[in-house]
C-alpha positions as a Markdown table, in Angstrom:
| # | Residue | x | y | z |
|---|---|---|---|---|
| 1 | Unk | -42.1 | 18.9 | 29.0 |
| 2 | Unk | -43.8 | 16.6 | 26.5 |
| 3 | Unk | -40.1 | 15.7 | 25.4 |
| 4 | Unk | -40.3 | 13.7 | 29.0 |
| 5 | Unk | -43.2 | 11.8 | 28.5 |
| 6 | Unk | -43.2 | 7.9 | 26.5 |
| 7 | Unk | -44.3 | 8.2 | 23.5 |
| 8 | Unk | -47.0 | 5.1 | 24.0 |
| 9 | Unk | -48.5 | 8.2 | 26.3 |
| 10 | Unk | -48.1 | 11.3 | 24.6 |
| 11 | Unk | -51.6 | 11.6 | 22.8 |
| 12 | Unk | -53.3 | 11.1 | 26.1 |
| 13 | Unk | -51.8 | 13.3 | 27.9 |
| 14 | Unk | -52.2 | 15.7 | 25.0 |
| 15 | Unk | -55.9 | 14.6 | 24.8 |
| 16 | Unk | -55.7 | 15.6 | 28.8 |
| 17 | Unk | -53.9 | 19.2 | 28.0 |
| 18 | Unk | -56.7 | 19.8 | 25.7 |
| 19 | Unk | -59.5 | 19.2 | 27.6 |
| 20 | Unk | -58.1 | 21.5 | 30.5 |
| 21 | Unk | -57.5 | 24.4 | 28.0 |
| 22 | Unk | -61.5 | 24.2 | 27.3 |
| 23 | Unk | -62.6 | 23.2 | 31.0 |
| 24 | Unk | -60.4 | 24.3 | 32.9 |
| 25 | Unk | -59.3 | 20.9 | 35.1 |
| 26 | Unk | -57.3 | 17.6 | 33.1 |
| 27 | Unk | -58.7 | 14.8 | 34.7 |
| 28 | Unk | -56.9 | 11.7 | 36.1 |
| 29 | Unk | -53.4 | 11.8 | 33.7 |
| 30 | Unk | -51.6 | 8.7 | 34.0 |
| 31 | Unk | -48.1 | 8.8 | 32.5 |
| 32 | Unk | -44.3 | 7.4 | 32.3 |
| 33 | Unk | -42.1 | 9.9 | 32.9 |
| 34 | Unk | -38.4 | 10.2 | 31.8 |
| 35 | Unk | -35.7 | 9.9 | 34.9 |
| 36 | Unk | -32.5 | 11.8 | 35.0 |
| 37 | Unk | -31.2 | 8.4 | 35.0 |
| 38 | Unk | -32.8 | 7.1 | 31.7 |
| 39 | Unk | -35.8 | 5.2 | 33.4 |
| 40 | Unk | -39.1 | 5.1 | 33.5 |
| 41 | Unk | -41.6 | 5.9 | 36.6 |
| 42 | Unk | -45.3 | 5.8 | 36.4 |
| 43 | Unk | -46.9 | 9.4 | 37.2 |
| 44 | Unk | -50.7 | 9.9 | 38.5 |
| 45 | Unk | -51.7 | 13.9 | 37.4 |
| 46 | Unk | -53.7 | 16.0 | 37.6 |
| 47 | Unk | -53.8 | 19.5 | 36.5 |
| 48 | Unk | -56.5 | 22.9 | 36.9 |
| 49 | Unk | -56.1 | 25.9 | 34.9 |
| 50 | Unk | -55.8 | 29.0 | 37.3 |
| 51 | Unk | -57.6 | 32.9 | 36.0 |
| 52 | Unk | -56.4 | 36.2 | 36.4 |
| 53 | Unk | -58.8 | 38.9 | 36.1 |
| 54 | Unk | -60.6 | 36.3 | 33.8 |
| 55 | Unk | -58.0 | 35.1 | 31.9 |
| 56 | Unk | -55.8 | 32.2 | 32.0 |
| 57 | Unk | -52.8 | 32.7 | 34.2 |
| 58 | Unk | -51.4 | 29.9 | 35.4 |
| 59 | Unk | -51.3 | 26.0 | 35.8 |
| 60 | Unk | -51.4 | 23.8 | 39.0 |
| 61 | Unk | -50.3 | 20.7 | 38.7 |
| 62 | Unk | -50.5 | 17.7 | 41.7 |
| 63 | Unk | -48.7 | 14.9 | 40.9 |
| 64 | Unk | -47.4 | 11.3 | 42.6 |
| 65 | Unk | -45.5 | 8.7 | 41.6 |
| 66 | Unk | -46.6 | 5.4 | 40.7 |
| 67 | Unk | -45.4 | 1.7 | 41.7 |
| 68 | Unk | -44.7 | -0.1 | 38.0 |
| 69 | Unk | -48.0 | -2.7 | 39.4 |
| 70 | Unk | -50.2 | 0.6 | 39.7 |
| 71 | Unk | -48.9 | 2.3 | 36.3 |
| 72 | Unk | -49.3 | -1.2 | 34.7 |
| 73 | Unk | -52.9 | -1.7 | 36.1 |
| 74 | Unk | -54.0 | 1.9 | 33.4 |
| 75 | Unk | -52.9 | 0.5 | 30.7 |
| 76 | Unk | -55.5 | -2.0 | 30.9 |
């Protein structure tokens, strides 16, 4: 899904991936993400790694869209 994602954003939200591979939870992702229309909307994330008989098996994501003011207020 990275393709998705601006590319003034992508090293955070890799930075964000990373840190839930080794703790298990992202943090607070903020993000613009790609419309099927060719825009841009602000996205608040966050995202927990689930285990399986101790092993990663899956990811939960909780996501909400932001108003441009909000988005525009993180890049602060």
């Amino acid at each position: 899904g990275y393709q998705f994602v601006h590319a003034a954003d992508m090293m955070f939200c890799a930075e964000n991936h990373v840190r839930m591979m080794k703790t298990g939870e992202s943090g607070l992702t903020v993000f613009r993400l790609l419309t099927k229309k060719g825009s841009w909307v602000w996205v608040q994330a966050n995202a927990r790694l689930v285990y399986k008989a101790g092993k990663p098996d899956c990811i939960i994501a909780q996501q909400r869209a932001l108003s441009n003011e909000e988005g525009e207020e993180h890049l602060q």
